[in-house]
C-alpha positions as CSV (number, residue, x, y, z in Angstrom):
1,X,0.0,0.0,0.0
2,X,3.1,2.3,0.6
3,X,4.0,2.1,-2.7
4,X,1.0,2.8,-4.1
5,X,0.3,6.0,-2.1
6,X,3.5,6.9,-3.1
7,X,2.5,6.6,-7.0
8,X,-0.1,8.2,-6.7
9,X,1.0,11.7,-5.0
10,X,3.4,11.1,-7.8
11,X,1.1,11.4,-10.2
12,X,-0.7,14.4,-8.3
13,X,2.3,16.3,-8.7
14,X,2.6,15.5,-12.3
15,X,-0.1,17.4,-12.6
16,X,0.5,20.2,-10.4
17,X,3.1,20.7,-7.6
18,X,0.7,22.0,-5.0
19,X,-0.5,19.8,-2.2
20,X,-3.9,17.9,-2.9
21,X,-6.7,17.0,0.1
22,X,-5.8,14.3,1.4
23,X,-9.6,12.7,0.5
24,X,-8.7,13.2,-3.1
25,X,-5.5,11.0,-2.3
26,X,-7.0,8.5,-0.4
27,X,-9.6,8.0,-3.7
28,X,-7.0,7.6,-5.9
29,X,-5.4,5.0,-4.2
30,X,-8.7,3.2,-3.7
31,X,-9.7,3.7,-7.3
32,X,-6.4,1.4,-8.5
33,X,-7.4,-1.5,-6.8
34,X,-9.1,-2.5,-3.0
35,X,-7.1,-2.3,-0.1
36,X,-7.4,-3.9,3.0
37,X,-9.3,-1.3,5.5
38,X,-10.2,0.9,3.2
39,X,-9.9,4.7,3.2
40,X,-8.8,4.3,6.8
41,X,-6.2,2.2,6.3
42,X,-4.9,4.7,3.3
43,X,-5.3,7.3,5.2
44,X,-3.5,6.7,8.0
45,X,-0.6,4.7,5.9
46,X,-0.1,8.3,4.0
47,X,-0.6,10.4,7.4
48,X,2.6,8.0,8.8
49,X,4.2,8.8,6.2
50,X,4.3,12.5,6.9
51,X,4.5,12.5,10.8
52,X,7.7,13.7,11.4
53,X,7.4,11.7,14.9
54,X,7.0,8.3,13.3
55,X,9.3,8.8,10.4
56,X,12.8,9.5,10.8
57,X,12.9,11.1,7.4
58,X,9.5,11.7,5.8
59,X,8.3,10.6,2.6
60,X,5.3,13.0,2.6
61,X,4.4,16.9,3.3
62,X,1.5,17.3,4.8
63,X,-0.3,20.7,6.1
64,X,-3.2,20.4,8.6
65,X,-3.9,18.6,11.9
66,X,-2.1,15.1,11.3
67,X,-2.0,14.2,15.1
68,X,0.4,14.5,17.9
69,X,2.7,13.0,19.8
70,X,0.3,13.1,22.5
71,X,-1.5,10.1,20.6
72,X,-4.5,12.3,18.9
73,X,-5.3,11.2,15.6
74,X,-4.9,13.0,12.5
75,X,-8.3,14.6,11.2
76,X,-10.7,13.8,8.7
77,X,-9.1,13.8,5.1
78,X,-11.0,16.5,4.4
79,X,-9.1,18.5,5.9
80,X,-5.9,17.7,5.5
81,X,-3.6,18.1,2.5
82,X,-0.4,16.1,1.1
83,X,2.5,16.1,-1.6
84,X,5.2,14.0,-2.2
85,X,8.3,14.8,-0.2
86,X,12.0,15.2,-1.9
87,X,12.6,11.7,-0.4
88,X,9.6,10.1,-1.5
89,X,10.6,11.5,-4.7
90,X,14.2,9.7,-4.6
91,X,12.1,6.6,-4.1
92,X,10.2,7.0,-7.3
93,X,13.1,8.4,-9.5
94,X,13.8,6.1,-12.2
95,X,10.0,4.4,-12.5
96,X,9.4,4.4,-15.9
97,X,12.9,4.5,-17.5
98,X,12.8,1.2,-18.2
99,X,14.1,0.0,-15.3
100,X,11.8,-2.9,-14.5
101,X,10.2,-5.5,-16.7
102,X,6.6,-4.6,-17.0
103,X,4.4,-1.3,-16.8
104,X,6.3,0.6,-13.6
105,X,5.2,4.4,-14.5
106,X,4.4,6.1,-12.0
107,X,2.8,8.9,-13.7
108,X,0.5,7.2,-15.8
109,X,1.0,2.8,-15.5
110,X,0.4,0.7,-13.4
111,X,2.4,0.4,-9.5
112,X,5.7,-0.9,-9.8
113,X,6.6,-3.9,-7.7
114,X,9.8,-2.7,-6.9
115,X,10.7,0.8,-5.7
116,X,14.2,2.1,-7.7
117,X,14.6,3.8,-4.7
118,X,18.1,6.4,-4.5
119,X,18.5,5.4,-0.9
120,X,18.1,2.6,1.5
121,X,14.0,3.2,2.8
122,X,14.5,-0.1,5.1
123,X,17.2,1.2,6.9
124,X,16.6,4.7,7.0
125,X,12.9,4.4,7.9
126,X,12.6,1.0,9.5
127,X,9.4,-1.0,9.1
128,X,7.1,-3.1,11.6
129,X,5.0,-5.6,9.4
130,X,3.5,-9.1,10.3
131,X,2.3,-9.2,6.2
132,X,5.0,-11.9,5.6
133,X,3.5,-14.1,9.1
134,X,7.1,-13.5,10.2
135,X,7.4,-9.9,12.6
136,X,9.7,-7.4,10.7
137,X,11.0,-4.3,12.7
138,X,13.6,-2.5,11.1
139,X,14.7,0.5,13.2
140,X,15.3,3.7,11.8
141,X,19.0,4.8,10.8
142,X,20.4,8.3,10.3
143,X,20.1,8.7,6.9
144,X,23.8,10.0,6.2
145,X,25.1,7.1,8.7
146,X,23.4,4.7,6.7
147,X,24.9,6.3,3.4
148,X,28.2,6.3,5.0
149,X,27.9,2.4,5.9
150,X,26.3,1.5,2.3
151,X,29.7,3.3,0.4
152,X,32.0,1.7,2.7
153,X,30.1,-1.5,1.8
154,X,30.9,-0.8,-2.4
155,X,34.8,0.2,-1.4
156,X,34.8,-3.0,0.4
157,X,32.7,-6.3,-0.4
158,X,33.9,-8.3,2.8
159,X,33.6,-5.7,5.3
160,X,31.9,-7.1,8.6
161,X,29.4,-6.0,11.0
162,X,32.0,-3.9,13.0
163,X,33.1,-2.2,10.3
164,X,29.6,-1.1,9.0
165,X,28.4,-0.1,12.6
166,X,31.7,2.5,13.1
167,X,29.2,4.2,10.3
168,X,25.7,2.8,11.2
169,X,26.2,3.7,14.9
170,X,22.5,2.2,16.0
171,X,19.0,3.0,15.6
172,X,18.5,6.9,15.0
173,X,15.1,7.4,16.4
174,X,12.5,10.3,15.3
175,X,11.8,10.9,18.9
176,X,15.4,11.1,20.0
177,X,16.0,9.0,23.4
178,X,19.1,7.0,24.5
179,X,20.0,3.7,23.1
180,X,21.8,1.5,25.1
181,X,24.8,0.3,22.5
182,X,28.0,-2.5,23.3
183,X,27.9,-6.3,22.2
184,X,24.0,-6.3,22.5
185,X,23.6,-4.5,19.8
186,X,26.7,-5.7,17.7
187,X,25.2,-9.0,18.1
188,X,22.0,-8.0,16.9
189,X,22.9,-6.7,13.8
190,X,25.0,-9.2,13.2
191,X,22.2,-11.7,13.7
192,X,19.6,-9.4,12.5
193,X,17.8,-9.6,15.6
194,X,17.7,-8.8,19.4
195,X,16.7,-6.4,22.0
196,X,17.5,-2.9,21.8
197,X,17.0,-0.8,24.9
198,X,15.6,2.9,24.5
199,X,15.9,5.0,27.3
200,X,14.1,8.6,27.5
201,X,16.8,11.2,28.0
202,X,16.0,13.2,31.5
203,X,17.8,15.6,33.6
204,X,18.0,16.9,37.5
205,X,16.9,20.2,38.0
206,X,17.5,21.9,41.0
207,X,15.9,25.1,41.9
208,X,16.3,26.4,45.8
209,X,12.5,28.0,45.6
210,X,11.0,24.8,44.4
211,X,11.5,21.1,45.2
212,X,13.7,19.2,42.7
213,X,12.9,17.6,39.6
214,X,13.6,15.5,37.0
215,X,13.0,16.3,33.7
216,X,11.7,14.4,30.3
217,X,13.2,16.3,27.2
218,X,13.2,12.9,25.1
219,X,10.8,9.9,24.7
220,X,11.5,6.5,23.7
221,X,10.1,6.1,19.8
222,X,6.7,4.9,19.7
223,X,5.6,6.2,23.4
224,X,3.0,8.8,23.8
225,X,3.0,11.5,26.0
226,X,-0.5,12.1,26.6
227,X,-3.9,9.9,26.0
228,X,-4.8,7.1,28.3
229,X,-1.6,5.1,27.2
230,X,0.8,7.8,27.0
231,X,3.8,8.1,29.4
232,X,2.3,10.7,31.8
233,X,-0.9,8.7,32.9
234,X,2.0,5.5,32.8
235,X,3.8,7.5,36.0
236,X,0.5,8.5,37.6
237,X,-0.5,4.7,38.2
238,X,2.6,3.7,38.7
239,X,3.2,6.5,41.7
240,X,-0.6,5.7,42.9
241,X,0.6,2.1,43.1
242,X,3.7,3.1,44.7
243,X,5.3,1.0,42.3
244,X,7.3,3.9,41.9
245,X,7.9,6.5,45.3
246,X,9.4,9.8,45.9
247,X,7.3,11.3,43.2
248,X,5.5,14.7,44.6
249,X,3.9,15.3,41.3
250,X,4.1,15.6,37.5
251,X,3.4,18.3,35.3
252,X,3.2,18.8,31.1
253,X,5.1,21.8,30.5
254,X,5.6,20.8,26.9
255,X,5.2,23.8,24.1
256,X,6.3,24.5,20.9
257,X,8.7,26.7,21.7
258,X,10.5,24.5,24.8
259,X,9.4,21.1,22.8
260,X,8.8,18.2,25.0
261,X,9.2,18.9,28.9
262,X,7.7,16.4,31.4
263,X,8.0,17.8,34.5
264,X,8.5,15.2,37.8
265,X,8.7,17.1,41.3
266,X,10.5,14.9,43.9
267,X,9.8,14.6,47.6
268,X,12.4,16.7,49.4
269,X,13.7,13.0,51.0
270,X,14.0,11.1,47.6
271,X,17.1,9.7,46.4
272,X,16.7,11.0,42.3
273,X,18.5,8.5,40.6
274,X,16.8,6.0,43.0
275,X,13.3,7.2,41.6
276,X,14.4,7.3,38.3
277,X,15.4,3.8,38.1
278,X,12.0,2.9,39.4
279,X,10.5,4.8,36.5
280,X,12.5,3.2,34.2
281,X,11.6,0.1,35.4
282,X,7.7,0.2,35.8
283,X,6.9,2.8,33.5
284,X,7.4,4.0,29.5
285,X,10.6,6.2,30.2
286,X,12.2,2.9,29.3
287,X,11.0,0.4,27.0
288,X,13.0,-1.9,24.6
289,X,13.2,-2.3,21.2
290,X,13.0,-6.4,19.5
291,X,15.1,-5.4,16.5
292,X,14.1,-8.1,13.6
293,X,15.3,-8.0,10.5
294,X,13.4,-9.7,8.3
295,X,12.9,-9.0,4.7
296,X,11.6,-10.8,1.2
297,X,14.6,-11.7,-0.7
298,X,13.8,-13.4,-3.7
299,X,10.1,-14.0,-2.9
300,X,10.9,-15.5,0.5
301,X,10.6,-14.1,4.0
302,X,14.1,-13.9,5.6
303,X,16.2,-12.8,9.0
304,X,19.1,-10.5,7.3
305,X,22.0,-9.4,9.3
306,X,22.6,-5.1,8.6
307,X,25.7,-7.0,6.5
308,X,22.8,-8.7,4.1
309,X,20.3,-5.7,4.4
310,X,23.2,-3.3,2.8
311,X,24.4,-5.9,0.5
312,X,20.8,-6.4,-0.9
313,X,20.7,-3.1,-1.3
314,X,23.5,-2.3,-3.1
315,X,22.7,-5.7,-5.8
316,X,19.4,-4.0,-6.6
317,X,20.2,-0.5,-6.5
318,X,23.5,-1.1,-9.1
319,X,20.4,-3.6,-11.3
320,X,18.7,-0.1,-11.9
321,X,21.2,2.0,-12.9
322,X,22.8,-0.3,-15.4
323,X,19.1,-0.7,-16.5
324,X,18.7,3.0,-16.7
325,X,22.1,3.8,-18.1
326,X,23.1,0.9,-20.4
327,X,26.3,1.0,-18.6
328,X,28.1,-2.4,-18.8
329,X,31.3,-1.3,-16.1
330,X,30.6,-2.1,-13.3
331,X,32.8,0.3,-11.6
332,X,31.1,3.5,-13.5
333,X,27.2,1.9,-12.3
334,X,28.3,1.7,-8.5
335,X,30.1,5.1,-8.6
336,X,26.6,6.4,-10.1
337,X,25.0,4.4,-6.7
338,X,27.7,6.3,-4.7
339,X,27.4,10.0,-6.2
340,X,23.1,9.5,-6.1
341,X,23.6,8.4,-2.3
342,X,26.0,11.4,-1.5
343,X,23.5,13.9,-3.1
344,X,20.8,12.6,-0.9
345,X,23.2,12.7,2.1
346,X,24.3,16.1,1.4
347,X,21.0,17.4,0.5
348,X,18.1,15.8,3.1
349,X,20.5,14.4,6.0
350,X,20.6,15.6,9.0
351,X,22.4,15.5,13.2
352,X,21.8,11.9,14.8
353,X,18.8,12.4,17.4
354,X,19.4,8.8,19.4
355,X,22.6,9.0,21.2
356,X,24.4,6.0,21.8
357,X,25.6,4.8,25.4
């Protein structure tokens, strides 16, 4: 379904490069062919798309309400617009140059089955699918880290895990957080799965006319702040039960100015690294991650180390530009793959968010 929002924005913007409502969209995609859900299920595929808190680097604009990181829910399509992003755009680039067997235009033919795609979307994006009966979740990567990993990978064929994670340091998630690093999470790329803990990155603040606090800046990637599941009702059962004590109270003091900013006032008695490792450990401030890798590599469901996941990559990626080019050396197609990767890098990367402990 991804891929066939995707064509058709791309399509929308053939004929004009101003956002369309979102309803229009959602009929477009509906009119190619049924989807499972629905509008709904379009609708909120092309809404993930552009949330800037689900996707580390977003395939779609969007203007309107799309939700919050509190857990509301976008509006009605109605009222919402989209376009196809410059990266959704990098995915599509190529379609229709005869890249693929088959109709793959994503102007006016039919979806292709196969993305071209001018950078890694797996990697940089991450997935969490059960479509293949086997759980997939890719975490997301820092785009230019996992540019930097995937050209060290053409220099160098044989290079191992270790070598690819000095550039693909860990997960880079949306939301920030800390992400526990060390032989865990070697192994788990190496294996292409295992548990990856997030942390959400706080700090003491001490203030003689008030009592001291800690202080949420940073949430672990798929935690709400708000809503009956969100992290701040998570710390109000969890003191009530005094699963967690020392807490005096907690306070949103989030804006758009300051950002995120949970506020938790401590007893005048409590020990604030004590308390904080009882949040951590009964409530959403720290969660973990089950990194599995799994992918369809040549029509089968597979685990994939990040050594196979870049590897893949780089096979298909170097099939379309010889497609697209004619080019027969091999060493003119990949440095094609590597200058189309650095533009991307230079032009839509960004600073890590995740830091790695």
């Amino acid at each position: 379904m991804c891929r066939r929002a995707l064509c058709e924005l791309a399509r929308a913007r053939a004929r004009t490069p101003q956002y369309v409502n979102s309803a229009r969209a959602v009929d477009s995609v509906l009119g190619t062919g049924p989807v499972d859900g629905g509008r709904r299920a379009i609708y909120a595929e092309l809404v993930r798309m552009a949330r800037d808190w689900e996707v580390r680097h977003p395939l779609v604009d969007g203007q309107g309400n799309l939700g919050s990181l509190d857990g509301d829910g976008a509006v009605s399509a109605d009222y919402t617009e989209l376009r196809l992003g410059v990266l959704g755009d990098a995915l599509l680039r190529d379609v229709g140059d005869d890249v693929f067997e088959g109709p793959a235009d994503a102007v006016t033919g039919a979806e292709p089955q196969v993305l071209p795609a001018r950078f890694p979307n797996l990697l940089v994006n991450g997935s969490f699918s059960v479509a293949t009966s086997t759980a997939s979740r890719f975490p997301p990567h820092n785009l230019r880290e996992v540019v930097d990993a995937v050209i060290a990978y053409i220099s160098d064929p044989d290079i191992d895990t270790a070598g690819l994670t000095r550039h693909v340091r860990g997960p880079d998630f949306p939301t920030g957080a800390l992400v526990a690093g060390g032989r865990e999470l070697h192994d788990a790329y190496a294996a292409g799965r295992g548990p990856v803990v997030v942390r959400a990155r706080t700090e003491l603040e001490a203030d003689p006319q008030s009592p001291r606090a800690i202080v949420v800046t940073e949430l672990p990637f798929m935690v709400s702040k708000g809503g009956r599941a969100g992290v701040l009702a998570d710390i109000g059962r969890a003191t009530r039960a005094k699963r967690v004590r020392g807490v005096r109270a907690v306070a949103d003091e989030s804006s758009a100015a300051a950002g995120l900013r949970i506020v938790i006032e401590l007893d005048r008695a409590a020990d604030a690294d004590a308390v904080l490792e009882q949040l951590c450990e009964h409530t959403q401030l720290q969660t973990t991650y089950e990194l599995h890798l799994v992918a369809s590599v040549a029509g089968h469901a597979r685990t994939i180390s990040l050594r196979d996941a870049i590897g893949h990559y780089v096979e298909h990626r170097r099939d379309v530009v010889a497609r697209r080019t004619g080019l027969r050396s091999e060493e003119r197609v990949l440095d094609l793959v590597r200058r189309d990767l650095l533009d991307i890098a230079a032009t839509q990367g960004d600073d890590r968010r995740s830091e790695i402990g």
